[in-house]
C-alpha positions as CSV (number, residue, x, y, z in Angstrom):
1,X,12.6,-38.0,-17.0
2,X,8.8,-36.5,-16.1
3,X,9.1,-34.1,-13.1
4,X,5.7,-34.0,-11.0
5,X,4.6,-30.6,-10.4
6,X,1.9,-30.0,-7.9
7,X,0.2,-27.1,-8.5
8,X,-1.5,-26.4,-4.7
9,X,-3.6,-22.9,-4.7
10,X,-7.6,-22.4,-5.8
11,X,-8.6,-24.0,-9.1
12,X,-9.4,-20.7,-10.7
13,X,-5.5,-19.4,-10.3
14,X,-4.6,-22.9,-11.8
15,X,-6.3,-22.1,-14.9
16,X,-4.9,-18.5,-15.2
17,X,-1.5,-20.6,-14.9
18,X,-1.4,-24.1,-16.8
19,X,-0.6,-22.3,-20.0
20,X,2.3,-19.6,-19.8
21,X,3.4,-22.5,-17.1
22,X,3.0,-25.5,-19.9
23,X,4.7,-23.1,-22.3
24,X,7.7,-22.2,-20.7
25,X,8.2,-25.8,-19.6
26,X,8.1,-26.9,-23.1
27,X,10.5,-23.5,-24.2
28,X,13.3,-25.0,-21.7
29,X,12.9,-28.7,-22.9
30,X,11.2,-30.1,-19.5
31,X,9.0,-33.1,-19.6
32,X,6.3,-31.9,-17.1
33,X,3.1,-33.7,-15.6
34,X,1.6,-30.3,-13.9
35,X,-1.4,-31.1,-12.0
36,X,-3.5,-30.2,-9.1
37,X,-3.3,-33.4,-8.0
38,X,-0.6,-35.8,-7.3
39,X,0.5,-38.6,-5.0
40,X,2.7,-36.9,-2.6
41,X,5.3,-39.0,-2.8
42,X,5.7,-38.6,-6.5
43,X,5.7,-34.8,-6.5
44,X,9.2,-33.1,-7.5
45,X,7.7,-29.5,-7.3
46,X,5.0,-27.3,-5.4
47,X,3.5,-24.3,-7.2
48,X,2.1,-22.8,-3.4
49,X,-0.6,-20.8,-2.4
50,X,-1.2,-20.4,1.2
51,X,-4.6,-20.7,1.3
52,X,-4.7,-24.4,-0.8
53,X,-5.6,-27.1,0.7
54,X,-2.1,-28.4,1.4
55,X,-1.0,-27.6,5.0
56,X,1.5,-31.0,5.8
57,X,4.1,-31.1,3.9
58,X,5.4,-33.9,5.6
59,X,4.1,-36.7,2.7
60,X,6.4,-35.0,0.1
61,X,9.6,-36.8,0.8
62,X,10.3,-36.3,-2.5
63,X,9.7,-32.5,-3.1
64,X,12.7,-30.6,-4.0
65,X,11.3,-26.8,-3.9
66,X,7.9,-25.0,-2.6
67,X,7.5,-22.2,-4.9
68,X,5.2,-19.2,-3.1
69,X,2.9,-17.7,-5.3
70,X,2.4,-15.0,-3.0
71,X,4.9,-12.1,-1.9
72,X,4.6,-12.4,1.6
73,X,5.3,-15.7,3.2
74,X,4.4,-15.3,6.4
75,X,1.6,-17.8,6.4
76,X,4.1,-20.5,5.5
77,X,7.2,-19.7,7.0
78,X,6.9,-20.6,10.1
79,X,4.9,-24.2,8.8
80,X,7.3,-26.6,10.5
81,X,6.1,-29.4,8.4
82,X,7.7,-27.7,5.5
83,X,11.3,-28.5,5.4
84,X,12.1,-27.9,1.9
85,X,13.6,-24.7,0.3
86,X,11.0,-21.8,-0.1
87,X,10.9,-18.9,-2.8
88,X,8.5,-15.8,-2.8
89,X,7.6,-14.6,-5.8
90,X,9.6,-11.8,-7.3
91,X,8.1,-11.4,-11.1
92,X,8.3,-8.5,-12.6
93,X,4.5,-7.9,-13.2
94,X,4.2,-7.3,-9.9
95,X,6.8,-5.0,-9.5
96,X,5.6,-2.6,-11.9
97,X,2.3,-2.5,-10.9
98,X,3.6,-1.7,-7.1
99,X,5.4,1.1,-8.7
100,X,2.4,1.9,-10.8
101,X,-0.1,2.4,-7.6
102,X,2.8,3.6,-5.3
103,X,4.0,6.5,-7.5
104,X,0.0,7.0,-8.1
105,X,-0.8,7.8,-4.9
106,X,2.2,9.7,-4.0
107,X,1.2,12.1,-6.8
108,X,-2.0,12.0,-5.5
109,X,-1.7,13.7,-2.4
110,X,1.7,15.2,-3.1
111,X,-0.8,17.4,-6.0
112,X,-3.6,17.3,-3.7
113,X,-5.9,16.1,-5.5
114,X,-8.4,15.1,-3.4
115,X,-9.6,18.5,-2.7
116,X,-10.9,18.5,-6.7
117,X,-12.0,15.1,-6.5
118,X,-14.3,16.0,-3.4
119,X,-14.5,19.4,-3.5
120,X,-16.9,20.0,-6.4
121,X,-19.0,21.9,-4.4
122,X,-18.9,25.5,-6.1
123,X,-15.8,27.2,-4.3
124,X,-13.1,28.5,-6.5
125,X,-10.2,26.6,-4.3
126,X,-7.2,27.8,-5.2
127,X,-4.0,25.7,-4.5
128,X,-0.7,25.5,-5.8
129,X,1.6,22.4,-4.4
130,X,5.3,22.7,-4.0
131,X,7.5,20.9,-6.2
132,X,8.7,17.0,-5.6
133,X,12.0,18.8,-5.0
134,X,11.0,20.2,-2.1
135,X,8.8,17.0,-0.8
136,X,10.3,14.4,1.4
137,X,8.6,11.5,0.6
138,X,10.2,8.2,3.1
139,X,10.2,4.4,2.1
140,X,10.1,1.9,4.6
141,X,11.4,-1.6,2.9
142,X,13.9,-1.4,0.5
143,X,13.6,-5.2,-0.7
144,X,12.3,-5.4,-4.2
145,X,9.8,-3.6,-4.2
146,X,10.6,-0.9,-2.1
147,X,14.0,-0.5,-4.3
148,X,11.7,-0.1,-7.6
149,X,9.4,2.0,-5.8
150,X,12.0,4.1,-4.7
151,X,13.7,4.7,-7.9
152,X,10.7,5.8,-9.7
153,X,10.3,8.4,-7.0
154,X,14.2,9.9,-7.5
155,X,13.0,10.1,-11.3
156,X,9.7,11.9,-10.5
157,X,12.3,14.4,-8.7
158,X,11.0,13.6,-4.7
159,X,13.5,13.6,-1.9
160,X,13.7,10.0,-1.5
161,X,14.9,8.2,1.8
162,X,14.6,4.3,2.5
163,X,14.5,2.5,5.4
164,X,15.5,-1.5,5.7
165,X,16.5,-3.9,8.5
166,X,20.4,-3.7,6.8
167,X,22.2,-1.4,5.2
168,X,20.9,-0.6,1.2
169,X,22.4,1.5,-1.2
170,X,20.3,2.6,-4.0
171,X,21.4,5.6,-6.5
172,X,19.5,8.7,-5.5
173,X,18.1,7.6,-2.5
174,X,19.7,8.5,1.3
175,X,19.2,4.8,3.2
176,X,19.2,4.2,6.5
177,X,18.8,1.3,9.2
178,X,18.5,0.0,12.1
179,X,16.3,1.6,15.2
180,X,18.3,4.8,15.4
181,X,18.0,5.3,11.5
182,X,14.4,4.5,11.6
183,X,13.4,7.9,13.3
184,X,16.2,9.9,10.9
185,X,14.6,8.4,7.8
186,X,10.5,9.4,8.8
187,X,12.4,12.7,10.4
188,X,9.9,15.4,9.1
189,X,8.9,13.3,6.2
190,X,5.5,14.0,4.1
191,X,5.1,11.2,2.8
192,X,5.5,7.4,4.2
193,X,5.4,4.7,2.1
194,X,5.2,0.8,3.9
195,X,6.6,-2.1,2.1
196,X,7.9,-4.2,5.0
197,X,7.6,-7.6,5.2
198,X,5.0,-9.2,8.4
199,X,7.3,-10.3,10.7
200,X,7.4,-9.9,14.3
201,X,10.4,-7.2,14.4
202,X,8.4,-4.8,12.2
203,X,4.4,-5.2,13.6
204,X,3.6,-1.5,15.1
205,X,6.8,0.2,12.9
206,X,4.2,3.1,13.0
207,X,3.0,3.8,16.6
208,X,2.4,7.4,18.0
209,X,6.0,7.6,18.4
210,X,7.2,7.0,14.9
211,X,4.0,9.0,13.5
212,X,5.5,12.5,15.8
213,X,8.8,11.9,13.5
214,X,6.9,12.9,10.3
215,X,6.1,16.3,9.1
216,X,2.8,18.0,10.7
217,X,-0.1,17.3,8.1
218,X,2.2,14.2,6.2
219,X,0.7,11.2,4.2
220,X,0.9,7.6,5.1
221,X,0.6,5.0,1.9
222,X,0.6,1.4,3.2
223,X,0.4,-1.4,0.5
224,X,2.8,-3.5,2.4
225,X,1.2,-5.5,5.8
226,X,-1.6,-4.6,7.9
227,X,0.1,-5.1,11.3
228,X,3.3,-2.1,10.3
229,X,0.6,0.1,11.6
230,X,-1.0,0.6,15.2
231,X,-4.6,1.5,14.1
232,X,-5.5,3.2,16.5
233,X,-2.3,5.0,16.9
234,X,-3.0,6.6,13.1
235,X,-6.6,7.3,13.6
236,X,-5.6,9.4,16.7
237,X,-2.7,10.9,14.4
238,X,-5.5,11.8,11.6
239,X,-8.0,13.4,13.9
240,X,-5.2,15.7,15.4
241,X,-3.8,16.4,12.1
242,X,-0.8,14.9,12.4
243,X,-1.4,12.7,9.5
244,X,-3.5,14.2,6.7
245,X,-4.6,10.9,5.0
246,X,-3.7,7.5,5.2
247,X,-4.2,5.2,2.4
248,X,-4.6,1.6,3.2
249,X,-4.5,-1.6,1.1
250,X,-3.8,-4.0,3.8
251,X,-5.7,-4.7,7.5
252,X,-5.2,-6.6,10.7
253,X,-8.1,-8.5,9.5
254,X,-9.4,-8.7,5.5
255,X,-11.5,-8.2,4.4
256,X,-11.9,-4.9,6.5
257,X,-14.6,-5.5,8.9
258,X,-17.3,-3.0,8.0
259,X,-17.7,-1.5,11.2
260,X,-14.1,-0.5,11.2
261,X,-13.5,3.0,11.7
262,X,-11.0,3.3,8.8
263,X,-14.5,2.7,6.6
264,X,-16.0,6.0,8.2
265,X,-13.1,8.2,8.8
266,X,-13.1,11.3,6.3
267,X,-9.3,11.0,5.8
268,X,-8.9,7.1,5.1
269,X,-8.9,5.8,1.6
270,X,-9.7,2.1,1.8
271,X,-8.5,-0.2,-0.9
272,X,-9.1,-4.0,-0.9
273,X,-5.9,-5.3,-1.0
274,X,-5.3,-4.7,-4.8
275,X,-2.3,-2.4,-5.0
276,X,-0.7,-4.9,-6.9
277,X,-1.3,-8.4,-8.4
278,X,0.8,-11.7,-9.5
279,X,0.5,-11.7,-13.3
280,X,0.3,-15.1,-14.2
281,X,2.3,-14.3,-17.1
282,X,5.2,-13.1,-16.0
283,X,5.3,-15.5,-12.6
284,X,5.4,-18.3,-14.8
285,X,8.7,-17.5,-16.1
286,X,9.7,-16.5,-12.9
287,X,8.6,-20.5,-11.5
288,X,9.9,-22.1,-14.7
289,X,13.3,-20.2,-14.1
290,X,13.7,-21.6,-11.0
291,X,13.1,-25.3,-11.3
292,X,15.5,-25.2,-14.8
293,X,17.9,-23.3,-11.9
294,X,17.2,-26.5,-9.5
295,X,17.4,-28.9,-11.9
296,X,20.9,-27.7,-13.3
297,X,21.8,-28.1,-10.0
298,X,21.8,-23.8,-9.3
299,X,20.4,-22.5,-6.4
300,X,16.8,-21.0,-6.3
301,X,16.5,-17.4,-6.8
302,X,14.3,-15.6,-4.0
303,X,15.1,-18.2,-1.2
304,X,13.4,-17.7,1.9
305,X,15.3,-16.9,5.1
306,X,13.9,-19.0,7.1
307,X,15.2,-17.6,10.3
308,X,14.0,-14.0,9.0
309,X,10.9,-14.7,8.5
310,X,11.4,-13.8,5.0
């Protein structure tokens, strides 16, 4: 039997895709039509992007799975044309490369670094940093990436602590949760790093009152959501000092308006959303896995809670 398989995100992803997908259909033994564009009522599958052109999912009576490209749902999720099971994309690509830029930047300014990068100005400055032993560096989302995140910092030596919405346990780290445990875990922290999902429980997580928990001078990465942070909330932490630097890969609004003061503020590092990328490579096994898993008659790995948000 041929399955149908929509593919439904921009042209140029779809021929990044076709091949590792075509490939890994034909390594499992499934007959595949995989197209960008089907009848609706004759598609089994949708490969999803959220900003395709398909935004009813009401004519596919016949779907059996929407498969996210993306991370972050949270322009589907709450679709209510879509009644079919949703994944996120968990691949491993992107995993590492979240580790890559996270552990990156946490060297970055646990080193200090920037005062060489920007300080080539003639002054002998001399500065010696403590060790990750003695550096409290916080995680706030312990899903998968936030788990992998933290693990590479407990190898690098750092004082992890995580953060999540439930109760994690990861080896090396100190977790906690809940509202109470939120202001234990950033609790003179020097480093906080965002990977919470966009939901309507975690918009704001850092506000003036969460910023006060962290150590005078501390470091805010965000490559998670634009809305965990109250902007202007961290731009009146940075110009009393409270926050050192804040390095941003997400916004409110992308691209980054350019009369935004995180363009022009001395202690904002602006990055445009590329902390980390879906390789086509490895999401492809990842969205082959999961319709052989469907069509055995297994559930789907990385099913969205629909009622989470996530």
């Amino acid at each position: 039997m041929t399955l149908n398989v929509l593919f439904a995100a921009l042209y140029e992803r779809f021929e990044q895709y076709q091949t590792p997908l075509k490939e890994g259909f034909e390594k499992h033994g499934l007959d595949v039509n995989l197209a960008t564009e089907l009848a609706p009522e004759t598609v089994d599958y949708i490969i999803y992007a959220p900003n395709s052109s398909v935004q009813d999912f009401t004519p596919y009576t016949k779907c059996k799975a929407v498969l996210n490209l993306w991370a972050g749902v949270e322009s589907v999720v709450f679709n209510e044309t879509l009644t079919q099971p949703l994944t996120r994309m968990v691949d491993d690509g992107l995993t590492q490369g979240m580790v890559e830029w996270v552990t990156g930047h946490t060297l970055r300014h646990h080193l200090g670094m920037d005062t060489h990068i920007h300080g080539q100005d003639g002054v002998w400055r001399s500065y010696v940093p403590p060790l990750a032993k003695d550096r409290v560096v916080t995680l706030l989302g312990l899903g998968a990436l936030g788990s992998a995140c933290a693990a590479a910092l407990v190898q690098l030596g750092f004082v992890v602590r995580g953060w999540s919405k439930s109760q994690k346990h990861i080896n090396g780290v100190t977790t906690f949760s809940g509202p109470h445990g939120l202001k234990q875990a950033l609790a003179g922290a020097h480093i906080v790093i965002l990977l919470l999902p966009n939901t309507p429980e975690t918009e704001n997580t850092l506000n003036a009152t969460t910023l006060a928990y962290l150590a005078q001078g501390s470091y805010v990465i965000n490559p998670g959501r634009g809305t965990l942070i109250n902007d202007e909330d961290l731009l009146n932490s940075l110009d009393s000092g409270q926050i050192a630097h804040a390095t941003l890969d997400v916004f409110r609004v992308e691209p980054l308006p350019v009369d935004h003061p995180f363009w022009h503020h001395p202690n904002v590092t602006v990055v445009p959303h590329k902390a980390s990328e879906t390789r086509a490579d490895t999401a492809s096994q990842v969205i082959v896995e999961n319709i052989v898993r469907c069509e055995n008659g297994q559930s789907l790995k990385h099913l969205v809670d629909r009622a989470a948000g996530y």
